[in-house]
N, C-alpha and C positions, 0 to 999 in steps of 0.2 A: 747583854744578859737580861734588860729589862724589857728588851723586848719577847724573850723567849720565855720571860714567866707569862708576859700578857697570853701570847697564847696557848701557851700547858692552861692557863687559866681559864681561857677562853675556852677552850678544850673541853674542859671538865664543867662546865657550867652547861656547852650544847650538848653534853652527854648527860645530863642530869634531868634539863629543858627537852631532851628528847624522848625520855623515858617518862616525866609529865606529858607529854603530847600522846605516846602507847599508854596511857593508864588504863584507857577501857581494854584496851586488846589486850594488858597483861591481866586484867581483870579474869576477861572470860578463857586465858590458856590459860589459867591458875586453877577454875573452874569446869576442865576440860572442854574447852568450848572456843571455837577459831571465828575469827576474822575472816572468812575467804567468799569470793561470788559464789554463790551455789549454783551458776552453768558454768562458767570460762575460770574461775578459781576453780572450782572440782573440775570441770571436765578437762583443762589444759597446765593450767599455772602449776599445780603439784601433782600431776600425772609425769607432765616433761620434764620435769626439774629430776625428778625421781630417773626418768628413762633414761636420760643425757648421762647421768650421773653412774648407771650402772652398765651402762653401753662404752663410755668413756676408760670405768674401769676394769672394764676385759679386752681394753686394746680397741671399742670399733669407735673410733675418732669421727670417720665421715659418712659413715652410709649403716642403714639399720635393717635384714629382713623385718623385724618384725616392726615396722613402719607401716601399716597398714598392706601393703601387702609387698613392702619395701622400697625404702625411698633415702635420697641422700642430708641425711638429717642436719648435716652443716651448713646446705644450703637451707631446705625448706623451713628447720626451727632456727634459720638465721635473728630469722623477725622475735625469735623469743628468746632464748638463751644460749644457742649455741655457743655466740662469739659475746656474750655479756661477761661484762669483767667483772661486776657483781655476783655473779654464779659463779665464773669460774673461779674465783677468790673463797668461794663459800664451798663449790665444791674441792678444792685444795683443802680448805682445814677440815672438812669434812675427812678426805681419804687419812690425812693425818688422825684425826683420833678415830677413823674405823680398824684403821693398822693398831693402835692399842686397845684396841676394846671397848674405848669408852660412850661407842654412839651404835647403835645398827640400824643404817642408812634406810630405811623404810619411808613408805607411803606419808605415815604421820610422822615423822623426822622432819620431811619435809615440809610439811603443814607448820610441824611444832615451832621449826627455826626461823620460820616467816615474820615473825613478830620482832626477834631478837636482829634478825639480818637488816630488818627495817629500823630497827634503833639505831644501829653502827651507821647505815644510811642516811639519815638524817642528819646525824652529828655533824659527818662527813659534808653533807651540802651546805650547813649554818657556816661551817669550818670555811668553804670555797666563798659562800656568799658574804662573809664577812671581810674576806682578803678580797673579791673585788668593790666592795663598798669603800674597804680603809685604801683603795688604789685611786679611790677617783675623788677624795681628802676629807672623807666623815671620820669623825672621833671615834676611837676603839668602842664606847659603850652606845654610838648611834647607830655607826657600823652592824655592831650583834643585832641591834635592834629590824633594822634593814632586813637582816640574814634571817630573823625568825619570822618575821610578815610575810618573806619568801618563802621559808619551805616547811612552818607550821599553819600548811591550809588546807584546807578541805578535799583539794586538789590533789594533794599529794595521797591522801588516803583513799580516795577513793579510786586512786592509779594502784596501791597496793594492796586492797583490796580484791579489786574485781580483774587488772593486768598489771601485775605484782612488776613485769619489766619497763612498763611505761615509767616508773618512779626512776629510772635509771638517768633518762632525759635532765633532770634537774640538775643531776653532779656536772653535766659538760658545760651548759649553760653559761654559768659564771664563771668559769675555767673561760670558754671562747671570749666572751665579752672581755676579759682580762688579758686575755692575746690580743684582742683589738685596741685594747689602750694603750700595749706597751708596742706597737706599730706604731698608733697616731701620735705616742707622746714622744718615744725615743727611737722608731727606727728598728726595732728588734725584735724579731720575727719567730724566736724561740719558742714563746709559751703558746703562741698563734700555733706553729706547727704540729705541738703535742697535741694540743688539745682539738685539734682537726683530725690527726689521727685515731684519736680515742677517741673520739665522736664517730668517725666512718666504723671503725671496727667493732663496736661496740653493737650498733643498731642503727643501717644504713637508712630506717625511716626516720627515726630520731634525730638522724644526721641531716636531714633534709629539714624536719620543721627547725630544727637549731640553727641550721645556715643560712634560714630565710630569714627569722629572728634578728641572728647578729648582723645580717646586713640591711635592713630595717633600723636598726640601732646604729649603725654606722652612716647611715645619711643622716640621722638625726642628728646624730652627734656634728657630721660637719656642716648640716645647718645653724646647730644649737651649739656651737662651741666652749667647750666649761675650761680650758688651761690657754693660758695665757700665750705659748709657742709652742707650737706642735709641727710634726714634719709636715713636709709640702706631699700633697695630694695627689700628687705623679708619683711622687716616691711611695704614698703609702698603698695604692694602687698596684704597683709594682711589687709589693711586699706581702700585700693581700692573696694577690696572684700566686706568687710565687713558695709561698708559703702555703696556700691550700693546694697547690700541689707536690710540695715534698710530703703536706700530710694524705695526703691521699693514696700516694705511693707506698708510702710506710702501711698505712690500713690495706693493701690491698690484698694481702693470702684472707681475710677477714671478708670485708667488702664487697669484692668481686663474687666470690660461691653464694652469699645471700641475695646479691642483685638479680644473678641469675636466678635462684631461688622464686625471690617476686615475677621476675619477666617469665619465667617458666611455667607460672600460674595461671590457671583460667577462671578469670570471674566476668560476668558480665558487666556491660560500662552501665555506671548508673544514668538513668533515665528521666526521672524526675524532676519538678523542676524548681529550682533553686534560686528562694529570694535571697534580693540583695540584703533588706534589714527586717528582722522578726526575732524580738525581744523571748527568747524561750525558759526563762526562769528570774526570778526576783534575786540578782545578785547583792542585793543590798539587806536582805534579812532570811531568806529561804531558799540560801541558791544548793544546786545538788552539784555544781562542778564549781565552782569559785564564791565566796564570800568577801564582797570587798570590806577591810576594816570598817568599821564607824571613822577611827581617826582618820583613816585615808581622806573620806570626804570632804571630814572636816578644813583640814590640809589643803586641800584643792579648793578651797575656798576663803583661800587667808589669803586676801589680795598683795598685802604688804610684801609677803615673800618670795613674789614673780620675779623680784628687782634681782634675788638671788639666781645668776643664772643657771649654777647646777640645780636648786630648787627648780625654778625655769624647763631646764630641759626632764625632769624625770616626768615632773607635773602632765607635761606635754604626751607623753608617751603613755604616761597612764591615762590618760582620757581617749589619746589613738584606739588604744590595744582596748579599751572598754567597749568602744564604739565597733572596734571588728570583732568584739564577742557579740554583740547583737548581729551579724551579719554572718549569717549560712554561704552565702557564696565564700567568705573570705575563710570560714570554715572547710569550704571545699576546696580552696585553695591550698592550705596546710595539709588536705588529705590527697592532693596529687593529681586534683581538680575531681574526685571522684564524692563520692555519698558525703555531706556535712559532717564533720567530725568533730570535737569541742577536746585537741589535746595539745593546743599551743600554748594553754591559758598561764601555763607557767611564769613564762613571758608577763604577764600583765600584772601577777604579784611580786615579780622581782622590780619591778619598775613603782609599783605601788608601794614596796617596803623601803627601794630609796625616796620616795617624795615623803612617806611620812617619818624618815630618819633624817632626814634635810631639816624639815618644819622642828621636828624636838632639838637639833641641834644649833637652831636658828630662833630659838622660842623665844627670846628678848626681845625681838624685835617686834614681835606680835604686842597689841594693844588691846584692853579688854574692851573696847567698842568692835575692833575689828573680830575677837572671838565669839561674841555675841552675836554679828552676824552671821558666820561661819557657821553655830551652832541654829540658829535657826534656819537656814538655807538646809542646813543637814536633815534637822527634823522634818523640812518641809519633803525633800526628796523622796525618805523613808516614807512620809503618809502617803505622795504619787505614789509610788511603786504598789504600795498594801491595796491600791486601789484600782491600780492595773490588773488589766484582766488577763496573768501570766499565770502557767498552769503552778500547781503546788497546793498543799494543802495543810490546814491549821495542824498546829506541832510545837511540843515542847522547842524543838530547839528553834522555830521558826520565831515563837513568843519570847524564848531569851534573846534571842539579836534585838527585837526592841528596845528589850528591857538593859541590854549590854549598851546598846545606843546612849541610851540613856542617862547612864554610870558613867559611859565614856563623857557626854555634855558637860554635865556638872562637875567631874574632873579640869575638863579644858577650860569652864569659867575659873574657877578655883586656884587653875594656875596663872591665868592670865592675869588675875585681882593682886596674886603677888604680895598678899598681906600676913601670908604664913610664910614661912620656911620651908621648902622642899618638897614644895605641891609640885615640882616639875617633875621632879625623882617619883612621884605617887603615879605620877600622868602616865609617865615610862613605863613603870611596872604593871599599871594597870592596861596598855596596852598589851604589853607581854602576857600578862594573866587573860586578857579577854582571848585572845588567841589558842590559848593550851584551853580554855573552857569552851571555845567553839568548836576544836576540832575532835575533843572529845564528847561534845554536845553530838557532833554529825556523825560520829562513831556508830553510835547509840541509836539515835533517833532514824537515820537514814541507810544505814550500814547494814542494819541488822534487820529480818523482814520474816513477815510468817508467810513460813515454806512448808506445807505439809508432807512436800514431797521430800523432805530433806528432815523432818522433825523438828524444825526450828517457830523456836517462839518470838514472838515480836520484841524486840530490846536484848536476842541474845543471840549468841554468833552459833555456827554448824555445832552441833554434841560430836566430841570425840568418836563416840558410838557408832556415826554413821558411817565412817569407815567399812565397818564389817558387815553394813544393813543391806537388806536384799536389792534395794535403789541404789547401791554403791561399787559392791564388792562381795557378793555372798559365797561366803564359803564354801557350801556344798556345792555351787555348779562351779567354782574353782578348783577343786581336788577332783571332782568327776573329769575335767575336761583335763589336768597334767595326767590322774591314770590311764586316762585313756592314751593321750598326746607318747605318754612314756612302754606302750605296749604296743603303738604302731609302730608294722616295719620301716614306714618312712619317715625319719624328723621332720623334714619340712611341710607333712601334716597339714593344713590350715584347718581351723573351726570357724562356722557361721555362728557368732552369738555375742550377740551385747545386750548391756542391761537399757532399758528404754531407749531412749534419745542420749544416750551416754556412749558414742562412737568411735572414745578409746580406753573403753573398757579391753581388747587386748592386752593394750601396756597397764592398765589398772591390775590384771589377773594374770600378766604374764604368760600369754601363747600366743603361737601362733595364727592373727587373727585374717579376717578379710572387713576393715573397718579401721577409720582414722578420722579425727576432725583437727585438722591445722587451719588457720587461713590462709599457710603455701603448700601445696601440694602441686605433683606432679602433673600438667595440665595434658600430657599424654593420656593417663587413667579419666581425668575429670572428662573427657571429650570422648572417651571409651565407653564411658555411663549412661553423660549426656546425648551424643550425638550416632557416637560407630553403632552400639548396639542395644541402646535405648532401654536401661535398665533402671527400672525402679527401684529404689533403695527404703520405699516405707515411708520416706518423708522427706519432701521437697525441702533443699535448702543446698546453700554454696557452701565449698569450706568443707565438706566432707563426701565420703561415701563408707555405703555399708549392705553386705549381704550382697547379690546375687539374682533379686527377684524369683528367686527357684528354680532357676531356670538349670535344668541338669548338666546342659554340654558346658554352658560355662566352668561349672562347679569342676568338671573334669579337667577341662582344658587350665585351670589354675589351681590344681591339687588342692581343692576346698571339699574333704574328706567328709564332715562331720557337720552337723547342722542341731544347733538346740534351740528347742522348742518348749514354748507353754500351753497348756490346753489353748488360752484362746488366742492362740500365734496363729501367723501365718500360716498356708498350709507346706506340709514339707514336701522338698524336691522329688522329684522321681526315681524312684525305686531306692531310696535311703529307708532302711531297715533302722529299728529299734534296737540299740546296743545298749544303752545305761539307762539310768532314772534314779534320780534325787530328790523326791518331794515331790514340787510341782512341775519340774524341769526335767525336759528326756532330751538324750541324745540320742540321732538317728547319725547311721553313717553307709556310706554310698555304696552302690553295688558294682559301682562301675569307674574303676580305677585309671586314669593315663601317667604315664612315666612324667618324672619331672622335666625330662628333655626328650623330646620326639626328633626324629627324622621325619624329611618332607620332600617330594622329588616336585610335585604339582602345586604348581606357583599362581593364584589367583590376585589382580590387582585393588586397589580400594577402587580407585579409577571407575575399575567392571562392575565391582560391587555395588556402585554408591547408589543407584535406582533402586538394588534388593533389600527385600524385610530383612529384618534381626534375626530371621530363623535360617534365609539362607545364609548370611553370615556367619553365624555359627558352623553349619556345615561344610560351608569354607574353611571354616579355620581346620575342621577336625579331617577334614579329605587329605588338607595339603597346609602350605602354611599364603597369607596375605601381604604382602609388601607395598608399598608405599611407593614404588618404583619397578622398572623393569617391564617384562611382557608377559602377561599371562601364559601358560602353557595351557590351560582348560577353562572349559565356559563354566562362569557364574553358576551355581546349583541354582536350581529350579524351585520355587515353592508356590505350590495353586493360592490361592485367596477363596476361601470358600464363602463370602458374602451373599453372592449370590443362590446361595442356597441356601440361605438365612432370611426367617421372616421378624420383623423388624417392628415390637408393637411399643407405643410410648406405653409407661405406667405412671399414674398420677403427674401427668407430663403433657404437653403437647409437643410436637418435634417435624420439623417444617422447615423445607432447604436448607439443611445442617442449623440450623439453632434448636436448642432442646431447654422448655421451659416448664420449670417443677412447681408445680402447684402444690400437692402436698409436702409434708414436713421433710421427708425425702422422695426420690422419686427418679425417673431415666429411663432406659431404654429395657427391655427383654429380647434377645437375640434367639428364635425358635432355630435349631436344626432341622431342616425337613428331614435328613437321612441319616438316620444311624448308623449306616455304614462309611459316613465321612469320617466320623469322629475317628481319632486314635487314642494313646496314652494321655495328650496333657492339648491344649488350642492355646494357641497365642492370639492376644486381642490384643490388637492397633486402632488407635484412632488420637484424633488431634481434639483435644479438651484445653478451655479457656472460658471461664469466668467474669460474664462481663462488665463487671462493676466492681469496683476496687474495696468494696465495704468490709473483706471479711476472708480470710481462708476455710477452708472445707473440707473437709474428709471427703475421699472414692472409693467405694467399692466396687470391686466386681468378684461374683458369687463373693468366695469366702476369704480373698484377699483383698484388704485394707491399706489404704496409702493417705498422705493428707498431701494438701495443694496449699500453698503460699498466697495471699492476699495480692492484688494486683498491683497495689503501693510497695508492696516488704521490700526493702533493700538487701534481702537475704534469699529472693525466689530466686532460681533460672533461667527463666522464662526458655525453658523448655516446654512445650505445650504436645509433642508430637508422642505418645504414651505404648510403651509397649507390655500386656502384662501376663503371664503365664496361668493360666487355671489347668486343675485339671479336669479332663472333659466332663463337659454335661450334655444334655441335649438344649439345656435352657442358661444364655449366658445374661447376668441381671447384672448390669451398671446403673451403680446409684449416685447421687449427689442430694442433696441439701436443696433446700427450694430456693429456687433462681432462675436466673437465665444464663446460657451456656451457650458455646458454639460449639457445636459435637460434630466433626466432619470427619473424612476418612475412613471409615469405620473399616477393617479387613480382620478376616480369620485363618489361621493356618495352624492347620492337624501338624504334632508331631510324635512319630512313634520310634523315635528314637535309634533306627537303624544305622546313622552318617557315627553317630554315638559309639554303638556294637561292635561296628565294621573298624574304625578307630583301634577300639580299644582290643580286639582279633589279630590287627597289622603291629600294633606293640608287642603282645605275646609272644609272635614269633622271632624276636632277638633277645638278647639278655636285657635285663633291666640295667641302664646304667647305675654305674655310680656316681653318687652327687655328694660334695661336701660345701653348703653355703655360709659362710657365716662371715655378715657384717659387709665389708668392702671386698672379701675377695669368695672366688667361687673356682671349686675344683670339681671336673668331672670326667670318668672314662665311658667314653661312648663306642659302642659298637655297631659300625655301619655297614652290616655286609651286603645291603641293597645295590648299595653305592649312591642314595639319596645326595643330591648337593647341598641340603641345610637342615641342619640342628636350629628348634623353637624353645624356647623356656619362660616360663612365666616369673621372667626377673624383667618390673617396669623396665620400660625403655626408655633413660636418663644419659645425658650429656658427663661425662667425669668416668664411663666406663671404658677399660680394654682389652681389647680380646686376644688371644693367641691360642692357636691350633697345632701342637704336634709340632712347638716353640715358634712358631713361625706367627708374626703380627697376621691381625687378618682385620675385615671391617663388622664394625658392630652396627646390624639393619633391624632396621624399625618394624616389629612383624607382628601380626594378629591385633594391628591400631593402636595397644602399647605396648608393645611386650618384645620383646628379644632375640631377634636369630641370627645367625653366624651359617657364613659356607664351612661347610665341612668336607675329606676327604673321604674316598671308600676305606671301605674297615676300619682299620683302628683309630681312636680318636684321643688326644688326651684335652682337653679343653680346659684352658687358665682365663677368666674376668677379673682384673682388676681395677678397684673404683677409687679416684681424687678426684675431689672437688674441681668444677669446672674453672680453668687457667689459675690453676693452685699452684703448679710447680713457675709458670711464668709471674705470676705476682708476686711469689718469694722471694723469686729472682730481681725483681726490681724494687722491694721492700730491702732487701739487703744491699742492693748498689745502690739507693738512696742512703740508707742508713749510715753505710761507711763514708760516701760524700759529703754528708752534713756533718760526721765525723770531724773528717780532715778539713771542710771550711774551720770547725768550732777551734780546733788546732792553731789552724793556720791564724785565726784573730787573736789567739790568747801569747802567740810568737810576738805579734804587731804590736801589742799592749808593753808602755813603758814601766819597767820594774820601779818598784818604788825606792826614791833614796834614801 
């Protein structure tokens, strides 16, 4: 009994302590005013929490059309909340009070319950971190003490913050570490297996830095031994083993679809290069990812206490783990050996909250000559560091860690003098209290930032307001684009339109978009952009696409109807007509329509393709359909290059065996037509552009289309450099850049008048339009084939998890027009069924459930073996 008040007490004390640690964030939601990143908190963290949540509840579990131009969302948002047990718990009480009335699940619901969800969070990790501290023999109030250095840091808010799921990582942590004690100490593999599960299933990256962690931790420990007889090491090896793989099996309907999700992805490998040791922020009074205690240090300097050898072993680990936060390679380690990442650091305050709950539990033994040293060693650290030359800069909360430094010193003489009563208990609390005023110090001072683009003022979080503000979510091009959406004869409709660099605005406005920014996405589409048909999106970067470049036949070829424009937008596609206007915002919509599913008898390969422009591509697609396989039935379409009949003059530029150097402020090339009669509707300009010097990215123009170029360093460009971009005609084509030097090579021109387009969309008219019903995972459609064409094309990505059948008969689902869709089909009638699970969804159930009921019947079979008591 006495022990189950300790922790209802316990309980109630980290749910008190953790609502002190939100004081600023309940502050400014009191205030209407959020906590969140104002790019990846607006543009992902409650856009998808929102999407998941209302996709989930109309039945579409794994795959979403409106996914950017649809994509299988249990895989791709694996990495953010698909399979988070945090969400789905939130969203569970969620649907519960939407069924009474009492919430409606919106944009700022989302938002609003971020603060409250991170409370419950919290509690919940002090709760874990406290049962593995009291596992490994600290006293119940060292124990809490341990548990709040761990998950009241800086680290944690700034994971909830800016990727509200990375905070999830902490709950497993101490949960696995507590599996590995009860292996090394008794042989019993139970809490190991859960908590291997729930780590895979939850977030298969997370599960990766956590299992690097704990077995880091697990050599320490059988170097640094803290119990007296522990299992033998063959055995716990074996138990390691076998136990990460009944949990992994158990994770695997979870696990597997986001693994693939990641492998399915295309990003470039990072390049860069990667020191071993470079100190990147002052963790000792101004860090932005970790703040180590004052006490910590202190602690690590009280020689006496080495003798302790759990003191001993945490000690050890905290100065490891310190030492690999200085080091970027070891950071790229944790991130899959890819770009430096700084999100293991969890790690390094759990280790640092058992040394400094070791030292207050062990505080007798300390002498006040030895804390005098301690204390000066500390101050002396603190003055290196103010004097290293680590980027940050002066700041209220940078000048309280001093000054917290400080309180903490004269505390730790105080107690050590031992000439009052219950200066230890003051030492305690005053670390506890430095901690809730750090983390709400960093709240404030580094959390909150002025954003003009977001209306935020320095020291205050996002205004409720900007929800509905034209950078966000503007209402009139949102009701403009459903009446429109709701007055086309075809639903599945797509619009060209997002608001800035905001690439899921879609899901923010709810339509049917052509635009997504995940960091998994389909690497079919991403390599459709990048490489097949060389489409500018406006702004270089990985992790998303948007728009179309203007380019018409695409816009056809994937039913993207409608295109919104601002006066000083891009220019619009060809022959898209003005339909609506709302302010400053028009929609244009296309004159030139293709079915959602085509028939194709003429089979061109990528193979044939891969020599020709983007333009004959296009015409590829729209003649016939493109496969990845097989044999061409017809040559490659043809497109001239009209360079040579282009005169080539630099402007404020010199330009010299392809390098092109801009002397004035901007500056590049002018391309003369000699003959007007080359020209058609719209020219496509190709050429290979790269920047040679890594100082800076840059804006392109050419004529009156604007695109930006990524910096030579960014860990965020493509290094796509080979440019395709759509104007429509002039006789005088002007490519600009910024003043520099450039390699401008390639340059090719190709007239399109839109004929392969006409002809296309002629060969449709004459059968019926099918019928399509898509939604979500499954897609129904009657097609009519009286050609007797051998394949039906559709602009549904072409993803792993789908299946196809024809007029009921299974058939094969082929990768056609480089991402997209097509299936052989019979003469005439067609009924056509796609249905989508997650890739090896139904085989990993299957071996989650025969594990499940194996460990079943082991647990059985032990509890049979076990002598009843007399």
């Amino acid at each position: 009994m006495r022990g189950k008040t300790t922790w209802f007490l316990l309980a109630a004390v980290s749910l008190l302590v953790s609502i002190g640690a939100h004081a600023f964030m309940l502050s400014e939601w009191l205030h209407d005013r959020y906590l969140l990143g104002p790019n990846d908190g607006l543009s992902q963290m409650v856009p998808f929490k929102h999407f998941l949540y209302e996709a989930m509840k109309d039945g579409s579990y794994f795959y979403s059309e409106r996914f950017g131009f649809g994509g299988g969302t249990f895989s791709q948002l694996g990495y953010y909340f698909s399979t988070s047990a945090v969400f789905l718990l939130t969203a569970a009480v969620t649907v519960c009070l939407d069924w009474i009335g009492a919430v409606q699940p919106s944009l700022t619901y989302w938002a609003d319950v971020t603060v409250f969800v991170s409370i419950i969070r919290l509690t919940v990790i002090q709760l874990l971190a406290a049962a593995y501290f009291r596992m490994i023999g600290l006293k119940a109030p060292y124990a809490y003490l341990g548990a709040v250095l761990y998950s009241i840091s800086i680290l944690y808010f700034r994971h909830v913050v800016y990727w509200e799921f990375f905070a999830d990582a902490m709950l497993f942590l101490p949960l696995l570490l507590m599996g590995a004690e009860r292996i090394m100490r008794a042989g019993k593999p139970a809490v190991f297996i859960v908590a291997v599960a729930l780590s895979m299933a939850d977030n298969f990256y997370f599960a990766y830095i956590n299992f690097l962690l704990t077995f880091i931790y697990i050599v320490f420990r059988w170097l640094l031994p803290i119990a007296e007889e522990e299992v033998k090491k063959k055995r716990q090896i074996l138990q390691f083993a076998g136990g990460g793989v009944a949990g992994a099996l158990l994770s695997a309907p979870f696990f597997l679809p986001a693994v693939y999700g990641y492998l399915n992805n295309l990003r470039p490998p990072f390049e860069g290069e990667i020191p071993l040791f470079e100190i990147q922020e002052n963790f000792l009074a101004d860090g932005r990812i970790i703040v180590l205690p004052a006490f910590l240090i202190i602690a690590l300097l009280l020689v006496p206490l080495y003798k302790d050898r759990r003191f001993r072993l945490f000690a050890v680990l905290t100065v490891f783990f310190a030492v690999l936060h200085m080091s970027p390679a070891a950071g790229s380690l944790f991130n899959g050996l890819s770009a430096p990442q700084y999100r293991w650091e969890h790690m390094l305050m759990l280790t640092a909250g058992g040394t400094a709950a070791w030292a207050l539990q062990n505080w007798r033994k300390v002498r006040l000559t030895d804390a005098v040293m301690a204390v000066i060693g500390t101050a002396g650290l603190y003055y290196i560091f103010t004097k290293l030359d680590i980027p940050g800069k002066p700041s209220l909360y940078a000048d309280s860690m001093i000054t917290v430094m400080a309180v903490i010193c004269a505390l730790v003489l105080l107690a050590a003098i031992r000439y009052f009563k219950h200066w230890d208990i003051a030492l305690y609390l005053g670390v506890i209290a430095v901690s809730l005023i750090t983390v709400n110090l960093f709240q404030q001072e580094k959390l909150t930032q002025d954003k003009p683009a977001v209306d935020q003022v320095k020291g205050e979080g996002i205004p409720k307001s900007f929800f509905t503000s034209a950078a966000y979510d503007l209402e009139p091009v949102r009701g403009m684009i459903h009446e429109l959406a709701e007055a086309d004869r075809d639903p599945l409709a797509r619009f060209d339109w997002m608001i800035g660099t905001r690439n899921n605005t879609p899901i923010v406005q709810d339509f049917l978009g052509m635009s997504i920014y995940s960091s998994l996405l389909n690497r079919e589409l991403l390599d459709f952009y990048w490489n097949d048909l060389s489409i500018d999106m406006g702004r270089e970067s990985v992790s998303r696409y948007a728009g179309l470049g203007g380019r018409a036949n695409l816009y056809s070829l994937v039913i993207g109807v409608y295109a919104v424009r601002t006066e000083d937008g891009n220019p619009v596609p060809y022959d898209f007509k003005e339909t609506d206007s709302r302010g400053a915002y028009t929609a244009y919509k296309s004159g030139h329509r293709l079915p959602f599913i085509r028939t194709a008898d003429s089979v061109y390969t990528e193979q044939e393709l891969a020599d020709s422009p983007a333009i004959a591509r296009e015409h590829a697609m729209l003649s016939g359909i493109v496969l990845d396989q097989e044999i061409s039935s017809e040559p490659a379409p043809a497109a001239e290059n009209l360079i040579s009949h282009a005169e080539i003059e630099p402007v404020h530029a010199e330009y010299t065996d392809g390098t092109l150097t801009v002397t004035g402020k901007t500056g590049g090339l002018d391309l003369h037509i000699s003959d007007r009669a080359l020209l058609k509707e719209d020219t496509y300009v190709s050429f290979r552009l790269k920047r040679t010097t890594a100082d800076r990215g840059y804006p392109l123009t050419v004529n009156d289309y604007r695109t930006t170029r990524k910096r030579a360093d960014s860990i965020y460009r493509t290094r796509i450099h080979d440019l395709t971009i759509r104007i429509p005609s002039d006789e005088v084509i002007r490519i600009r850049v910024p003043e520099g030097t450039y390699t401008l090579r390639n340059l090719a021109l190709y007239a399109e008048d839109y004929s392969a387009l006409e002809q296309a969309e002629q060969r449709s008219a004459d059968v019926p339009a099918p019928a399509v019903d898509w939604e979500g995972g499954r897609l129904h459609a009657e097609l009519d084939n009286p050609a007797g064409d051998r394949y039906a094309v559709m602009p549904v990505p072409y993803e792993k998890g789908w299946q196809a059948r024809v007029n009921g008969k299974r058939t094969d689902l082929l990768k056609a027009n480089y991402a997209f869709t097509g299936i052989p089909i019979e003469p005439g009638k067609n009924t056509i069924e796609l249905t989508y699970y997650p890739p090896y969804f139904r085989l990993s159930a299957a071996a989650a459930g025969l594990t499940a009921a194996a460990l079943l019947l082991l647990w059985l079979r032990s509890r049979r073996k076990r002598p009843y008591p007399q």
